[in-house]
N, C-alpha and C positions, 0 to 999 in steps of 0.2 A: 444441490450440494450446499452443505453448511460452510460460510464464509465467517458470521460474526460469531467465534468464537469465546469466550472467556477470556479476556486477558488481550488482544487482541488490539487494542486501541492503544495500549501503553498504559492506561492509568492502574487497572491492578494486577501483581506481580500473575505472570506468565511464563511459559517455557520460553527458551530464546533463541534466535540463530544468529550464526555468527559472523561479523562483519569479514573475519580473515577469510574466512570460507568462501566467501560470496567474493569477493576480491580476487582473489583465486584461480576462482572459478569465469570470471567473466576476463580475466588474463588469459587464460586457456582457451576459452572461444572465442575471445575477440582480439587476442594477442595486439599487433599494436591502432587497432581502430578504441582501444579503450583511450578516451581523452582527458577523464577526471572523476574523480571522486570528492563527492562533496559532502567536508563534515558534517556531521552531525548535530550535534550541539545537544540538549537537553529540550527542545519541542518538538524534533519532528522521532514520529514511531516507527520511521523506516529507513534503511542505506538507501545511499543513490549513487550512481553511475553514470560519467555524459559518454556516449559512443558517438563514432561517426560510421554509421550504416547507410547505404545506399545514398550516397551522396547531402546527408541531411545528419542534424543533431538527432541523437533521440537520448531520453532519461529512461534508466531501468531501475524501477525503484522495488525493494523487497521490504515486506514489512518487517520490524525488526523480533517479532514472536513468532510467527507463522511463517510457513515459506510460502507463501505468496506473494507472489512477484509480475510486477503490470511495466506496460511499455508509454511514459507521456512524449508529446512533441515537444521539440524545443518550445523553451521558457525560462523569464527573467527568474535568478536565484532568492530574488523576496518574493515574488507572484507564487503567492498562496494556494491558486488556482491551478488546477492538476489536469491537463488537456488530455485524459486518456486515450490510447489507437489501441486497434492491435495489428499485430507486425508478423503473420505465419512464421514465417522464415526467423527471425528471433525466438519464438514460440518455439518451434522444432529444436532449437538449440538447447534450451533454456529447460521444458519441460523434463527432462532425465535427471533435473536436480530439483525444482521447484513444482507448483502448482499454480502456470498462468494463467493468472486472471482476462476473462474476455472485458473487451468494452461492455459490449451487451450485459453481462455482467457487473463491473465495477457501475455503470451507467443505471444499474435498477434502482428505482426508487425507493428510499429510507420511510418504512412507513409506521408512525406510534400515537399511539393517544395518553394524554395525559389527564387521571383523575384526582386531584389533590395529589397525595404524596405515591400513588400508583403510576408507575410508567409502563407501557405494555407495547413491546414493537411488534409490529406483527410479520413482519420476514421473520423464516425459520433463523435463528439465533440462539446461542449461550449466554450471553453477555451478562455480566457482575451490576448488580443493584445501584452501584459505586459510576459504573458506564454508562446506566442509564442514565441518570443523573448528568452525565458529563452531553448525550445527546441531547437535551433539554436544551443546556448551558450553550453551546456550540452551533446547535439547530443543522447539521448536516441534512443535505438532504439525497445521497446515493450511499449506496455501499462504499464505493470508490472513497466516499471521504470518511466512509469510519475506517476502513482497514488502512488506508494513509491519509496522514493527519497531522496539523501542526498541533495541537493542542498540550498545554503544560498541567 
């Protein structure tokens, strides 16, 4: 399944989805286990959501271009580091509006070579010339961290 689409990291312009929607929509399925929403800001390329599911924190983060949407364990709001699970039971919920991402998934390894000014990943990908560029720079090493990302 193609995940790194065009556009898709935040750095070149992209289709979008919408925070109100996603907001929403995780009001409707989690009505009051939803515990916060955490702006934004200008680096990260995805919404986030804290829930309280099954007795524990979990982060539902969507990217902010693709509906792709993955489940982390609790974690500090600057820890950059994105502890992805997966959650069936959130998954069932979640999939009739999204495309969730598995661990197994987010978890696969980012794989490119670089020749002088040729970048070349070699997972199935779209990714803008402008992106590649930006994996070099950032050095990610899972899908998980290009489709959510702090990068500016």
């Amino acid at each position: 399944m193609l995940i790194l689409y065009s556009g898709i990291t935040g750095i070149v312009p992209a289709p979008s989805v919408k925070e109100k929607e996603f907001k929403q929509i995780c009001y409707s399925l989690l009505g009051s286990n939803v515990l916060e929403f955490i702006e934004n800001g200008t680096l990260k390329n995805f919404y986030e959501c804290i829930i309280k599911f099954k007795r524990r924190n979990i982060h539902i983060l969507l990217n902010r271009h693709y509906p792709f949407i993955a489940f982390t364990s609790a974690r500090e709001l600057n820890d950059l580091y994105l502890p992805f699970i997966d959650e069936p039971d959130l998954s069932k919920l979640f999939e009739q509006y999204y495309k969730v991402l598995s661990l197994y998934q987010l978890n696969e390894p980012l794989t490119y070579t670089q020749k002088r000014k040729n970048i070349i990943v070699i997972n199935e990908n779209e990714l803008h010339q402008d992106e590649l560029k930006e994996l070099v720079f950032w050095k990610p090493r899972t899908i998980g961290e290009v489709v959510f990302n702090y990068w500016d």
